[in-house]
N, C-alpha and C positions, 0 to 999 in steps of 0.2 A: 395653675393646673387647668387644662382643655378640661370640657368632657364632650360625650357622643354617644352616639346610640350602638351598641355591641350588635352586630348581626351576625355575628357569628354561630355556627349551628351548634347548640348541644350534642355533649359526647359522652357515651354512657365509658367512661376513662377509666379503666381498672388496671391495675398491677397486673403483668400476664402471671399465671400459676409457676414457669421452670424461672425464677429469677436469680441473674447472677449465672446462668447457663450461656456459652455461647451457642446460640442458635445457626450462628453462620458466621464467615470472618470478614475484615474491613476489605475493604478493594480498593485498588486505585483506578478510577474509572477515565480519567481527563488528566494531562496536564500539559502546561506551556510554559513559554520563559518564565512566566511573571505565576502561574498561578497551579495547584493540584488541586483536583478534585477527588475524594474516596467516599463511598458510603459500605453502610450496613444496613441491608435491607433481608428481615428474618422473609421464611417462607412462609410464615401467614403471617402478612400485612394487617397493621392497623385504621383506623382511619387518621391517624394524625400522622403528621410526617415533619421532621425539624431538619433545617437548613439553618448549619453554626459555621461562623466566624471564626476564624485565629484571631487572637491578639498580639499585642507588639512582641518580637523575639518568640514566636513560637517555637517551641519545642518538637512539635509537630511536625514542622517543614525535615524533621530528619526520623522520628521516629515510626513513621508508616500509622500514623491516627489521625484522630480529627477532633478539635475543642467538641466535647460531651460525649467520647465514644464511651468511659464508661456507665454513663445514662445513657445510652445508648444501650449495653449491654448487660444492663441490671433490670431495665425495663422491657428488653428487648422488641425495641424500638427503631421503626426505620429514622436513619439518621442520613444527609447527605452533608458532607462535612468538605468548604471552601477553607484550603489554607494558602494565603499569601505569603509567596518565596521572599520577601524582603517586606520592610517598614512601608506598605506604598499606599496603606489606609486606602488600600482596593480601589485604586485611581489611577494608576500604574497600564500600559498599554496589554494589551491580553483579558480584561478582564469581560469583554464581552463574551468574548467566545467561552469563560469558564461558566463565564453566569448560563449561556445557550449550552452546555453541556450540562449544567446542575435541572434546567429543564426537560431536555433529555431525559433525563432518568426518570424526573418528576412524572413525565409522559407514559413510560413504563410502565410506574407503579399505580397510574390510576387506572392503565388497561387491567391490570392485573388485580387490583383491589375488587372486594364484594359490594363494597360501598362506598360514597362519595367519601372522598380526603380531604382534611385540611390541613396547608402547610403553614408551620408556624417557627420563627427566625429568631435565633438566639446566636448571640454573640457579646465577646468581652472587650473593653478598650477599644482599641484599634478596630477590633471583630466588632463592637457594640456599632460604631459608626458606620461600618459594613453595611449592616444587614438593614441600618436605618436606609441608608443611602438611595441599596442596591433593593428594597421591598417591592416596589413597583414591578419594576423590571422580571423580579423572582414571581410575581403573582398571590403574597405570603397574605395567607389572610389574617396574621400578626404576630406581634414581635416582644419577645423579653430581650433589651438592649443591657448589659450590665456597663457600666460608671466610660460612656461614649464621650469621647470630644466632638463638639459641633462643629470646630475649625481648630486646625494649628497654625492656619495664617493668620500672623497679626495683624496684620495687613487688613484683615475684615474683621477679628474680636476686637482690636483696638486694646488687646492684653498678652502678657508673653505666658505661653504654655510651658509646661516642665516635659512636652514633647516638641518645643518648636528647633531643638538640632534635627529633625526627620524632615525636616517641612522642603518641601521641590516644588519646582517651578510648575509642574505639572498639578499640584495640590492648592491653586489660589482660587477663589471662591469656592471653595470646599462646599463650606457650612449647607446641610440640608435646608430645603424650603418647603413651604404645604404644597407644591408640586409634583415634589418627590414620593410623600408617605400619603396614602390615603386610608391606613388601615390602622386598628386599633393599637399602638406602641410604647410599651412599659419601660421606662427606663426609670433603673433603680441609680443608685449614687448615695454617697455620703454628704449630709449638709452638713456637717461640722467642717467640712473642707474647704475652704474658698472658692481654691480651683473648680472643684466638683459639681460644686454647686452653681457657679458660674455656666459652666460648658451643658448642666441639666438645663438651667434657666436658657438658655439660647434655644434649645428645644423648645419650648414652651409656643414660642410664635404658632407651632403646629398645629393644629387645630385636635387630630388624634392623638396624640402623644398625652400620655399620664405620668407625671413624675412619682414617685416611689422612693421618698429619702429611706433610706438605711442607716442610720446613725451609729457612729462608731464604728463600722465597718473595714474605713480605709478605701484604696482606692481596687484591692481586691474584693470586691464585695461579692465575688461569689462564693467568697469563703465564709460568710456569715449568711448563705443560704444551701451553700452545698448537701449532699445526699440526694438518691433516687426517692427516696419519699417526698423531700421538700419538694424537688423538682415537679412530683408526679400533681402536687395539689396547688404550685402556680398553675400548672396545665390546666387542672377544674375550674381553678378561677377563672384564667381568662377565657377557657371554651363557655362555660356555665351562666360569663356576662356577672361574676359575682364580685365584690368588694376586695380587690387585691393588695387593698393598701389594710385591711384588717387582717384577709390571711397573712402575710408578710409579717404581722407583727405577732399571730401567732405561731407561725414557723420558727421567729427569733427568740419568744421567748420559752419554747421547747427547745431551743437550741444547746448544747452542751457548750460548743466553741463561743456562742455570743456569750453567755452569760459569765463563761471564764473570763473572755477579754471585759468585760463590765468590773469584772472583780479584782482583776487587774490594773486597770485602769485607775479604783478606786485605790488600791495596792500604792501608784505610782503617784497619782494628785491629790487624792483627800484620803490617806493614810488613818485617819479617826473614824473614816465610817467601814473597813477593808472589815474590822471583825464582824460586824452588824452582815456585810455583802454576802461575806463567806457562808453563814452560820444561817443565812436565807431560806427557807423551803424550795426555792426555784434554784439556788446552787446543790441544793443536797438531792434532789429531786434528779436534776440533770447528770448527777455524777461531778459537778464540776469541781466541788469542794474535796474530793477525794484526790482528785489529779493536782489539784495546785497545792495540797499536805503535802504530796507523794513527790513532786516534782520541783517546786520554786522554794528555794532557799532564803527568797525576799520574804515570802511569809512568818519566815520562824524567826528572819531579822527583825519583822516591825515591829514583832514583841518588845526588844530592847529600843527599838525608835519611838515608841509610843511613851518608853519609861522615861527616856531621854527628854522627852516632851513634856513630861507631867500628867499626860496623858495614863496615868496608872490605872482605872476602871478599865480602860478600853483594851489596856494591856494584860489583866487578870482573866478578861474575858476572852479575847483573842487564846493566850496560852491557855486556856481552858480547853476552845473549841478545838486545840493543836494537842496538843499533850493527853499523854496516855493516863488513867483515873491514877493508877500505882501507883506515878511518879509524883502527880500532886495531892494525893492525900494525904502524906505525913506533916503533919505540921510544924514546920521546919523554914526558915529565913535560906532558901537555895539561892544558888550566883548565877547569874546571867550576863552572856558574853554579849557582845555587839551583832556575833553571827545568831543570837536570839536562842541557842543553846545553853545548856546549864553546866556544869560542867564538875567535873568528876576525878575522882583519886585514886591512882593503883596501887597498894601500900605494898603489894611486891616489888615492884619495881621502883617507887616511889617516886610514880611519874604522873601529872594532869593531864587530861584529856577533854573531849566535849562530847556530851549525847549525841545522839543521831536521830535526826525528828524528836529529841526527848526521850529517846530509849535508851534503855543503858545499853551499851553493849559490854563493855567493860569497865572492871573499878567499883567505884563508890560515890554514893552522890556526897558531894558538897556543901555545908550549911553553915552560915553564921550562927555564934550564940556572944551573945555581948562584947560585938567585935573582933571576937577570932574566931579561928573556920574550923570544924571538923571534917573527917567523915564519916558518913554513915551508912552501916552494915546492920547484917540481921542480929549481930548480939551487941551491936550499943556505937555510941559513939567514940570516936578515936579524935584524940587532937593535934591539929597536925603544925608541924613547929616553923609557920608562918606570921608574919605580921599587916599589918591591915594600914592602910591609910583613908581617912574617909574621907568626901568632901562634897558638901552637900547633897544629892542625888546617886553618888558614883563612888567608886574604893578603888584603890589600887593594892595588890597583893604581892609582898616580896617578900624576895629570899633573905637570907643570913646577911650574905654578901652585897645585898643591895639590889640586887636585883630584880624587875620586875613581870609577872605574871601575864603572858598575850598569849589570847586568842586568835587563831586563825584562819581562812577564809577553808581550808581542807580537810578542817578539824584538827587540823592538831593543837595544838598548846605547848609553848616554853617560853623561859624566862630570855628576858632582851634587857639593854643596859638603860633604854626607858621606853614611856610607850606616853603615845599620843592621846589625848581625849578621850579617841570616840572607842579605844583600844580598853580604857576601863572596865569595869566590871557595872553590876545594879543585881542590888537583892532582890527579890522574888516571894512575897510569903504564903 
């Protein structure tokens, strides 16, 4: 990591009062073969002014916006927004004259401003290496770069990129030099990635450049900083000259989306600590523990993966933090499917079914008593004329006929002529 002296002017940076107003609408001010230009510029100007990037496959190039218009228009915020009509990591012939039209405007808005501006360069991907590139050139007194390649020629990393299919003849010596940037330049990335972390570290040679891992992010990592608030308090940091690598890590972990994917994460590779993540002050806090009940069917499955494991404390505790008090407070031996459901008996119809998040919706819950199953209602138990197979950790439940008892991935339940493993059952007490 560089460091340098921030001479950047403090900015008394507030949220405007109409937010989430359009103030005024995007324009398309420039375009040429290779390039468009559009801004939003409200009628009272701020002193800060952002110049973004497209990234690879813009969406943009067809829907009449620009990467950050809606930070643009939640803050309402002048934005001058460069989208590149193909993959050409803005190297592509046309590009001076888009950049001499982005100044244009720039020019504009400083006759018209009350007080001195500064322009600061945000871009993703392809947009990231942009804005790094093209900083000089723009006048930008600095840069938030989100997860840039420094080259897609192998040719000069001396490694193959997961973008080196875009790579043209026109794109060799790519990679930026300290010639290029002379201005304060944040680039965030994930170092858990190779890649990532590779193409951050090639920055590094730069003298201004600050890396900013984001861990776990991926290679969208604007999506583990996204919102107009986040946005609004990188902006303080880097006008302010303050510690961006502590804000950043408080942004993430206020974050609702980081702390799900963490939980997830843990969900997915270390399944014994998922109930401890969930059941966290900063998941319940953020909302996130609500959305991953509400929403991922893996969680209500690790119940049953954690039994399967032997993992039983983590699994009493888990369906604790999941299940509604009702359903576990009877003291009663309940079945648990593989979908981490318990599962239930309609003595009308004389059909099995499975909770839903552990709520009944229909039926009657299910219970072992000295290896056979009842169910149970408000005036007592019924027994229901099933037989039981046990074997070690797991049962199988069948018919008269032989048949056996499986759960299914849609909720439903019926008997099949046999069932696999993991298709068993696990008591619950």
């Amino acid at each position: 990591m560089s460091s340098f002296s921030n001479t950047l002017t403090p900015c008394n940076f507030k949220r405007p009062p109409k937010i989430g107003i359009n103030m005024t609408d995007t324009i398309t001010e420039f375009e040429n073969s290779g390039y468009i230009v559009r801004s939003f510029i409200p009628d009272e100007v701020a002193d800060i002014v952002i110049v973004s990037f497209t990234g690879v496959g813009a969406p943009e190039r067809q829907n009449g916006s620009f990467f950050g218009e809606p930070l643009a228009k939640a803050l309402n915020m002048p934005f001058i927004g460069l989208i590149a009509k193909s993959d050409s990591w803005y190297l592509e012939d046309g590009i001076d004259d888009a950049i001499g039209a982005i100044k244009v405007i720039l020019d504009r808005i400083r006759r018209n401003a009350a007080s001195f501006i500064q322009v600061i360069g945000y871009g993703i991907s392809m947009g990231g290496f942009g804005v790094i590139k093209h900083s000089k050139a723009l006048g930008l007194d600095a840069l938030l770069s989100l997860a840039p390649q420094w080259s897609i020629d192998s040719s000069e990393t001396g490694r193959k990129s997961s973008f080196s299919g875009y790579y043209q003849h026109y794109m060799q010596h790519m990679g930026p030099r300290a010639s290029d940037v002379a201005i304060p330049s944040y680039i965030f990335y994930d170092p858990r990635l190779d890649e990532e972390r590779a193409e951050a570290e090639s920055f590094s040679q730069i003298p201004t450049v600050v890396l900013v891992p984001v861990a776990h992010a991926g290679h969208m990592v604007t999506n583990s900083l996204k919102g107009s608030k986040n946005f609004q308090e990188l902006l303080n940091a880097v006008l302010r000259g303050e510690d961006i690598l502590s804000t950043t890590k408080i942004i993430r972990n206020k974050s609702k989306e980081n702390v799900y994917n963490i939980i997830l994460k843990c969900l997915e590779k270390k399944i014994d600590f998922f109930p401890l993540a969930l059941s966290s002050k900063r998941s319940e806090s953020t909302g996130a523990k609500e959305f991953i009940v509400a929403n991922h069917k893996e969680a209500w499955r690790a119940i049953a993966t954690l039994f399967e494991r032997g993992q039983k404390s983590s699994a009493f505790k888990l369906a604790h933090i999941l299940a509604p008090r009702d359903l576990l407070f009877p003291s009663f031996t309940k079945i648990l499917a593989w979908t981490g459901e318990f599962i239930v008996y309609n003595p009308l119809e004389k059909t099995f079914s499975q909770t839903e998040h552990h709520h009944i919706t229909q039926g009657e819950l299910v219970v072992v008593i000295n290896g056979s199953i009842y169910s149970l209602s408000a005036t007592g138990l019924m027994k229901l004329p099933y037989s039981t197979e046990f074997s070690e950790d797991s049962f199988v439940i069948r018919a008269a006929d032989g048949k056996a008892l499986s759960a299914r991935e849609n909720g439903k339940i019926g008997f099949t002529e046999w069932v696999a493993r993991w298709e068993k059952f696990t008591t619950f007490d």
